[in-house]
C-alpha positions as a Markdown table, in Angstrom:
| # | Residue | x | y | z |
|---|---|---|---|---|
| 1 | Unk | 11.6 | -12.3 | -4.9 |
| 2 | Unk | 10.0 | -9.7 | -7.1 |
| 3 | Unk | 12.9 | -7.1 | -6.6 |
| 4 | Unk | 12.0 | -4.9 | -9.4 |
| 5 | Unk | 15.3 | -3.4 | -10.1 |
| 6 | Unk | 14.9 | -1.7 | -12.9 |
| 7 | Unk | 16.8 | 2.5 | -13.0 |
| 8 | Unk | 14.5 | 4.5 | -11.2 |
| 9 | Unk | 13.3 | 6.4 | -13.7 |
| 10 | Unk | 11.5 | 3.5 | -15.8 |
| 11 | Unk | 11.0 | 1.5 | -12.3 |
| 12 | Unk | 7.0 | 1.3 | -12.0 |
| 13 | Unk | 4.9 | -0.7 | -9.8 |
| 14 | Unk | 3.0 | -3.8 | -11.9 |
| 15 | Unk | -0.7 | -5.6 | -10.9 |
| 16 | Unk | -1.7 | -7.7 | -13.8 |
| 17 | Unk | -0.1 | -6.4 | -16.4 |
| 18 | Unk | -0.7 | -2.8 | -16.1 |
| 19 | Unk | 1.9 | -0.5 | -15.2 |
| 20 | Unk | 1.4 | 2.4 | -12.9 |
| 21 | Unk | 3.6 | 5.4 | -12.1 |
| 22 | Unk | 3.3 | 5.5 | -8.8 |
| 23 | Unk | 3.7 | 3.0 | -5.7 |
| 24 | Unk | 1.7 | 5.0 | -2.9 |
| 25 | Unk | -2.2 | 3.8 | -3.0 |
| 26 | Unk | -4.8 | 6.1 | -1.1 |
| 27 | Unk | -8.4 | 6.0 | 0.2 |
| 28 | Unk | -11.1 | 8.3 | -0.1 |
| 29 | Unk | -13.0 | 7.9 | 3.6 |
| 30 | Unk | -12.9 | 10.5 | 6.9 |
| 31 | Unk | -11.5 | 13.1 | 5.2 |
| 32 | Unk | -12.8 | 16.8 | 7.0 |
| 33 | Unk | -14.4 | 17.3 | 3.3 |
| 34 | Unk | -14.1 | 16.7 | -0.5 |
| 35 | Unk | -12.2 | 19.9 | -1.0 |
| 36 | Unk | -9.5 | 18.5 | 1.6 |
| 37 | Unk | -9.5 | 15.0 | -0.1 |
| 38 | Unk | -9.3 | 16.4 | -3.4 |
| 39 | Unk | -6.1 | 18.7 | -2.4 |
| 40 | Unk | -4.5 | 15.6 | -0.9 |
| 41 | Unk | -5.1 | 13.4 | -3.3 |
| 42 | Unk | -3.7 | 15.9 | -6.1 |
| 43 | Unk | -0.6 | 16.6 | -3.7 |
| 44 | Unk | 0.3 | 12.4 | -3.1 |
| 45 | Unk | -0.5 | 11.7 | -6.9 |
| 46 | Unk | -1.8 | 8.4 | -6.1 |
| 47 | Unk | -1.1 | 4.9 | -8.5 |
| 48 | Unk | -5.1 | 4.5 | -7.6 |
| 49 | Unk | -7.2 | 5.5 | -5.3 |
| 50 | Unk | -9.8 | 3.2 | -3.1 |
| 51 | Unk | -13.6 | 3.3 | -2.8 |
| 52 | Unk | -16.3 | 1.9 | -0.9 |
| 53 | Unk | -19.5 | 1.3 | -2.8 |
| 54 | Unk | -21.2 | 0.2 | 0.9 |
| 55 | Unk | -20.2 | 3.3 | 2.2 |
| 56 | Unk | -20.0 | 5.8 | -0.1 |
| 57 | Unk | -23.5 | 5.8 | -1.4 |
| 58 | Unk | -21.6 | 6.2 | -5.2 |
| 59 | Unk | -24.8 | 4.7 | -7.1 |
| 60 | Unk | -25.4 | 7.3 | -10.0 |
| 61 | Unk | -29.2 | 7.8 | -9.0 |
| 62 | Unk | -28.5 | 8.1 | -5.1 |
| 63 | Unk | -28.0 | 10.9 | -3.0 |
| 64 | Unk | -26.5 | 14.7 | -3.8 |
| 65 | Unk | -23.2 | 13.0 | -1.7 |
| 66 | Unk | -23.2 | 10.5 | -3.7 |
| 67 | Unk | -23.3 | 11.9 | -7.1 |
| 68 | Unk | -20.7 | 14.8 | -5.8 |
| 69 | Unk | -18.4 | 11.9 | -4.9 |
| 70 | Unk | -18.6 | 10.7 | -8.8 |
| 71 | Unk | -17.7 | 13.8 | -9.8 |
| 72 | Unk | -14.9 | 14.1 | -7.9 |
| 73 | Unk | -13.5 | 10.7 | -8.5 |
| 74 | Unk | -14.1 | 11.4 | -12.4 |
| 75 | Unk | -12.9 | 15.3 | -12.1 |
| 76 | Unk | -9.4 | 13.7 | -10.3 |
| 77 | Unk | -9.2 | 11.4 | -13.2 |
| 78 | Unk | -6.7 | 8.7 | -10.7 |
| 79 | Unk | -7.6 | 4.8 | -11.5 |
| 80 | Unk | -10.3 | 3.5 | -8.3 |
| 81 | Unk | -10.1 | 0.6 | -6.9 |
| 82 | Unk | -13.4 | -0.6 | -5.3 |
| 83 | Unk | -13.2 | -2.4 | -2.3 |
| 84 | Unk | -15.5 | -4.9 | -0.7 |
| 85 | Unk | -15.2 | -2.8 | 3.1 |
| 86 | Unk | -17.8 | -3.9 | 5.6 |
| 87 | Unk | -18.1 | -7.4 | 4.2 |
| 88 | Unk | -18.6 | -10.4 | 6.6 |
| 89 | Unk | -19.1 | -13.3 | 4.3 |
| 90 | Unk | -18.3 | -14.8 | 0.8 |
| 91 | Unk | -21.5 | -14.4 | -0.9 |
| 92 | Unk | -21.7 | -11.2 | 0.6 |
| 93 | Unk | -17.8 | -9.9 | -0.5 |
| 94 | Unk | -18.5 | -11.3 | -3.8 |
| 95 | Unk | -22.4 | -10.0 | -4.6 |
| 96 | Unk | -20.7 | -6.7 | -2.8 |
| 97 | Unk | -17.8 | -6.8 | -5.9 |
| 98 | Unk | -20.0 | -7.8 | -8.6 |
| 99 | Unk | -21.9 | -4.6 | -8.2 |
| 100 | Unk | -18.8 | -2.0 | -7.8 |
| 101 | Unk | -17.7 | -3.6 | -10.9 |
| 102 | Unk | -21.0 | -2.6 | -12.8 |
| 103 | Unk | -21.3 | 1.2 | -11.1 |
| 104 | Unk | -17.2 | 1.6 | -11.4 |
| 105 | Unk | -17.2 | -0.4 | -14.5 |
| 106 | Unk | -13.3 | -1.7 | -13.1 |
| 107 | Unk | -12.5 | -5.4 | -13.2 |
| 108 | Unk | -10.3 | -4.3 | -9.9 |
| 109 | Unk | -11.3 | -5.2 | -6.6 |
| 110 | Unk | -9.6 | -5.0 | -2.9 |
| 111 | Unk | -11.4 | -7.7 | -1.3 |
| 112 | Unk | -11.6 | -7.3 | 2.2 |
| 113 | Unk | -13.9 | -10.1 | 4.3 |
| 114 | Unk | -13.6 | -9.2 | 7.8 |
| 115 | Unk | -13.7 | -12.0 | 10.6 |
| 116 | Unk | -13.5 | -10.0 | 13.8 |
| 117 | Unk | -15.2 | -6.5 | 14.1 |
| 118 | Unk | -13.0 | -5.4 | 17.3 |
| 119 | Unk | -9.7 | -5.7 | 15.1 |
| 120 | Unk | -11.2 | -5.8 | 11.7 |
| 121 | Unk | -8.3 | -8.6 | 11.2 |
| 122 | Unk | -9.4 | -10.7 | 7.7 |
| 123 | Unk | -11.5 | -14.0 | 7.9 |
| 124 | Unk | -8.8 | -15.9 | 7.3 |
| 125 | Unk | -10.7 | -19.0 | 6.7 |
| 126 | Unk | -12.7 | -18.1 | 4.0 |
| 127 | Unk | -10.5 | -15.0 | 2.3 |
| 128 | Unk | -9.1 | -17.8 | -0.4 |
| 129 | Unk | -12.1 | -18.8 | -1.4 |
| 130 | Unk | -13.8 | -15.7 | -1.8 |
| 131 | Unk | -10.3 | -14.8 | -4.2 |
| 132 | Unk | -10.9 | -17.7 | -5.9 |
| 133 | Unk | -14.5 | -16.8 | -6.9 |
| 134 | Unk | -14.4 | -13.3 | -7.8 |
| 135 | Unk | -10.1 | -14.6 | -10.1 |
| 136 | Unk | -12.4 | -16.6 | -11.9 |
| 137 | Unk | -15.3 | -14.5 | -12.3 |
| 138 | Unk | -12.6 | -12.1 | -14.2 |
| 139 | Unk | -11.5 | -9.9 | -11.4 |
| 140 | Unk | -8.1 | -8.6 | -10.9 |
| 141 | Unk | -8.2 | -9.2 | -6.9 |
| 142 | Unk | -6.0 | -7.2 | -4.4 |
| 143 | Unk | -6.7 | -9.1 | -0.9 |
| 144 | Unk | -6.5 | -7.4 | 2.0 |
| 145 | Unk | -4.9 | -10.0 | 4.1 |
| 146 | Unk | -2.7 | -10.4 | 7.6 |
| 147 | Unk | 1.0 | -11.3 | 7.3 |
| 148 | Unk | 0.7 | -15.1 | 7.4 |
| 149 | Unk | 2.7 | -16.4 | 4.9 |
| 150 | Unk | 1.0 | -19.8 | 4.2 |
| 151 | Unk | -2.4 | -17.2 | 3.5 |
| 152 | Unk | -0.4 | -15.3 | 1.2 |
| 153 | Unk | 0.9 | -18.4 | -0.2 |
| 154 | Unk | -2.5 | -19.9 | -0.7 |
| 155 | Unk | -3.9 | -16.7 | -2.1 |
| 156 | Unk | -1.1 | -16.9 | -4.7 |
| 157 | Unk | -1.9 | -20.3 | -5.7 |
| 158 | Unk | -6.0 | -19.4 | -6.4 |
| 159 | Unk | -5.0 | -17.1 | -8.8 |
| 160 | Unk | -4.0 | -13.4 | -7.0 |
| 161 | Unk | -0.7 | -11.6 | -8.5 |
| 162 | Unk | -0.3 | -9.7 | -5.8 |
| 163 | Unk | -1.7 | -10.1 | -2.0 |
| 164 | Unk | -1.7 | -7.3 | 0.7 |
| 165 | Unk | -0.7 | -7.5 | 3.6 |
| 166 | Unk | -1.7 | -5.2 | 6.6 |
| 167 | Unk | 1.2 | -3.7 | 8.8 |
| 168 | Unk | -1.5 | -3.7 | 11.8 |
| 169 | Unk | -4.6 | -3.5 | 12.3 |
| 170 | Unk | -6.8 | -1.1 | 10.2 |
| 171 | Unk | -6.9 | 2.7 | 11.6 |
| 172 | Unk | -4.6 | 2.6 | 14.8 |
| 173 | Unk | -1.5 | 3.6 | 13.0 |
| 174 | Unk | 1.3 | 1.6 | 14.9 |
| 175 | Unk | 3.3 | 0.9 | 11.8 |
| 176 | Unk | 4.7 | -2.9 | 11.1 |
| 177 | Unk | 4.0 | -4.8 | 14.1 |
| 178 | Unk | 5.9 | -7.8 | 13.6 |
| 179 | Unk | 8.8 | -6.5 | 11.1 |
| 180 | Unk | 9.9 | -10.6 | 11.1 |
| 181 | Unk | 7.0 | -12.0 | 9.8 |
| 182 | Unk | 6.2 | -8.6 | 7.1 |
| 183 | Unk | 10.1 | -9.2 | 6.1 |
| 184 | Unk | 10.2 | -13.0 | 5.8 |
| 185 | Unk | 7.0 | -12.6 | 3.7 |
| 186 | Unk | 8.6 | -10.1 | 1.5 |
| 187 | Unk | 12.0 | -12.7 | 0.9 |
| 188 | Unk | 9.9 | -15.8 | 0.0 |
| 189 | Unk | 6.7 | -14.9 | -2.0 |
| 190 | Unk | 7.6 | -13.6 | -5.6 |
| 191 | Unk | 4.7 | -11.6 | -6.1 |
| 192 | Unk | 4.2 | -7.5 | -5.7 |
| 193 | Unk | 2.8 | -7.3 | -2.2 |
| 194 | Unk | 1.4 | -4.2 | -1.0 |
| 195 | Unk | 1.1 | -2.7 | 3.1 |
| 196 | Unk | -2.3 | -1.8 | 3.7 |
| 197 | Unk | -3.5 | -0.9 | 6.9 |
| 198 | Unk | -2.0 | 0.5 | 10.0 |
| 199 | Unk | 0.6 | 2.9 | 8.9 |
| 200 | Unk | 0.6 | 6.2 | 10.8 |
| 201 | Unk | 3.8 | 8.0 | 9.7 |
| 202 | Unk | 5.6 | 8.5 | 6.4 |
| 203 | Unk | 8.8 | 6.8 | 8.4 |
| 204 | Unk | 6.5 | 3.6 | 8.5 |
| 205 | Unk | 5.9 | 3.8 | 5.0 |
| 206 | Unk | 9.2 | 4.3 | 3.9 |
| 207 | Unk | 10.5 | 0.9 | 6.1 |
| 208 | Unk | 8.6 | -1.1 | 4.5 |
| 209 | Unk | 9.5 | 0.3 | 1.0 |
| 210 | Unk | 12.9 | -0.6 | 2.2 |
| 211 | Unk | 12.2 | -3.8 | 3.0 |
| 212 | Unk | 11.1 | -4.3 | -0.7 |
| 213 | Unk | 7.5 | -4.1 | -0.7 |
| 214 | Unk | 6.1 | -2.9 | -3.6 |
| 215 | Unk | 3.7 | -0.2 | -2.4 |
| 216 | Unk | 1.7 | 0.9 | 0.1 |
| 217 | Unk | -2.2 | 1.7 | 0.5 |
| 218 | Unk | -3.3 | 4.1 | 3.6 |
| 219 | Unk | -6.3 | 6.4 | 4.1 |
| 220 | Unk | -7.0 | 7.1 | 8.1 |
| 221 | Unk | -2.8 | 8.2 | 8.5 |
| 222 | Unk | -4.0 | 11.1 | 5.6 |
| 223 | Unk | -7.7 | 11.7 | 6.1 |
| 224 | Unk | -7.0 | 11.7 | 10.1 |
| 225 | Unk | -3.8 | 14.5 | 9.9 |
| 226 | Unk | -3.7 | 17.8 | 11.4 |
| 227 | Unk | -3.0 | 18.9 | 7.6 |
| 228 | Unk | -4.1 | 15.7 | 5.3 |
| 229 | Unk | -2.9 | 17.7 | 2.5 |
| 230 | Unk | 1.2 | 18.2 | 3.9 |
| 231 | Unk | 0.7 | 14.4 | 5.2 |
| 232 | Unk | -0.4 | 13.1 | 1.7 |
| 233 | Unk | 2.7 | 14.9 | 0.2 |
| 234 | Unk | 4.8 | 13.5 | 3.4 |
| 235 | Unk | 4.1 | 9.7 | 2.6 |
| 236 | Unk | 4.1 | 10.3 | -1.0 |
| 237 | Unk | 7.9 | 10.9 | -0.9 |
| 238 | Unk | 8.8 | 8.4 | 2.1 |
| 239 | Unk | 7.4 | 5.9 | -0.3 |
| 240 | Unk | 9.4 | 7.2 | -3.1 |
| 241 | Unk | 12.5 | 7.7 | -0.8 |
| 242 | Unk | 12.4 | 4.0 | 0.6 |
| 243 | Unk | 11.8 | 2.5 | -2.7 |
| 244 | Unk | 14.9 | 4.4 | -4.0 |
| 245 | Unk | 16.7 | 3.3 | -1.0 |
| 246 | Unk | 15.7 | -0.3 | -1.7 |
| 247 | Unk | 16.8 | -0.1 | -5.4 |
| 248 | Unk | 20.2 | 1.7 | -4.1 |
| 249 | Unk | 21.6 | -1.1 | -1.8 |
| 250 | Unk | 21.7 | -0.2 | 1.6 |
| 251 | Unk | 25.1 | -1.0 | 3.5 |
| 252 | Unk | 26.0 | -4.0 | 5.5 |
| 253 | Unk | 25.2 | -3.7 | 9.0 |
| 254 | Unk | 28.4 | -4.3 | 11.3 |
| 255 | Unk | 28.4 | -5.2 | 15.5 |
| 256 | Unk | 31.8 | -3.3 | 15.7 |
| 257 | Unk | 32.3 | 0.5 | 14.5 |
| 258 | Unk | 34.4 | 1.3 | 11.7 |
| 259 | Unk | 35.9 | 4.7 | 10.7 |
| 260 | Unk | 34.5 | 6.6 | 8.0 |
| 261 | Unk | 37.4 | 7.7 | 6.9 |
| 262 | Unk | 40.0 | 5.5 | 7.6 |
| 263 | Unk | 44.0 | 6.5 | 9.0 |
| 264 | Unk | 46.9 | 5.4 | 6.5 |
| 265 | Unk | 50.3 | 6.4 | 7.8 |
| 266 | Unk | 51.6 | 9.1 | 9.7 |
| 267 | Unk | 49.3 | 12.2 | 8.7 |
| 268 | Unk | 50.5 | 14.6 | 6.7 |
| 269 | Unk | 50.8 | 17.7 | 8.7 |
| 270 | Unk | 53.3 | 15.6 | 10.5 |
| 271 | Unk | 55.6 | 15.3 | 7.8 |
| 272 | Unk | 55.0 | 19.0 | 6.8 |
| 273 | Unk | 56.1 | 19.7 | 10.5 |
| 274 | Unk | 59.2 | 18.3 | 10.7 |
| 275 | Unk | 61.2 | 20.1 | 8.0 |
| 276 | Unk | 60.3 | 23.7 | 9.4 |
């Protein structure tokens, strides 16, 4: 397991090779407006930020959006990590990442392929092979992925060093739906693994951190917030609180309480007592 236990101070998340300060990963959709996403994303001081080339219009000679959206992404100066959202096939996912990777000119990628447009759950069946075109056409793939273990496992073996799992499905905010499956994932696959998608409070985000996953990617729990700005800053130190937590050791668990300060001998105002 991929425990990174380094001193928290020189403990840094890792994907391929490249070190990066911070574990907490953040989108750039449905915020109320740039000014909000740009406060927010300055106040969570993201490891890198997500973008949608589909959906963002980011092409240098497209709309006035699209052009202010490169200069905010360039004026926040935070690595982005395309993704592939809205995808619905292979050749579509990979012809989708070939062409963020020319306008973003990143070799990174979250590849999401979605198989069912009610729950936007991952196409399963064809994810690893989609990961296995665009690892050997030179990207550095982050799947977006469910919590199945053998997936994860397979995704692994094609080629990705780190998979990501989602917590539920994408926008409703439930948190870890089945903590079994998220925590027996974490205990056999040695890889950084990342929760993205359907964390709605910081709490959520620090549980998993605790767990021992390695970071966390969210957008709709921010963008959606009464205050997106407070809320980035509130998941920005769960994360950094449940990773610590992780690296500190928590307790044993017991069935039966224990004292927290446990009774040796006759106390001492009793012996004080009896020679008045």
């Amino acid at each position: 397991m991929n425990d990174n236990t380094s001193s928290p101070a020189g403990d840094a998340l890792v994907l391929y090779g490249q070190r990066f300060d911070g574990r907490l990963l953040l989108g750039t959709a449905r915020y109320p407006s740039p000014d909000v996403l740009e406060a927010a994303v300055r106040r969570a001081r993201p490891a890198m930020l997500t973008a949608s080339l589909r959906r963002q219009g980011a092409a240098p000679s497209g709309a006035d959006a699209g052009q202010d959206f490169w200069a905010l992404l360039k004026r926040l100066d935070v690595p982005v990590l395309p993704n592939t959202a809205g995808c619905h096939s292979v050749q579509e996912a990979v012809a989708t990442a070939q062409m963020a990777r020319e306008v973003f000119d990143t070799p990174w990628i979250k590849l999401e392929l979605i198989g069912d447009d009610y729950t936007l759950q991952p196409d399963t069946l064809n994810l690893v092979e989609a990961a296995r075109l665009l690892i050997d056409d030179g990207f550095q793939v982050l799947p977006y992925c469910t919590e199945d273990l053998v997936l994860c496992q397979r995704l692994v073996d094609v080629g990705c060093q780190a998979v990501m799992p989602w917590a539920a499905p994408i926008g409703t905010g439930r948190g870890p739906v089945n903590p079994y499956a998220l925590q027996a994932l974490r205990e056999r696959l040695a890889v950084p693994m990342l929760v993205d998608a359907g964390l709605g409070l910081p709490s959520h985000a620090c549980q998993v951190m605790e767990w021992g996953y390695d970071g966390v990617l969210l957008n709709t729990a921010v963008a959606l917030a009464q205050d997106p700005v407070a809320m980035a800053g509130a998941f920005a130190d769960a994360v950094r609180a449940g990773r610590a937590a992780r690296l500190a050791g928590a307790m044993s668990t017991s069935d039966a309480a224990q004292p927290s300060t446990p009774v040796l001998g006759t106390p001492f105002w009793h012996h004080a007592g009896a020679h008045d």
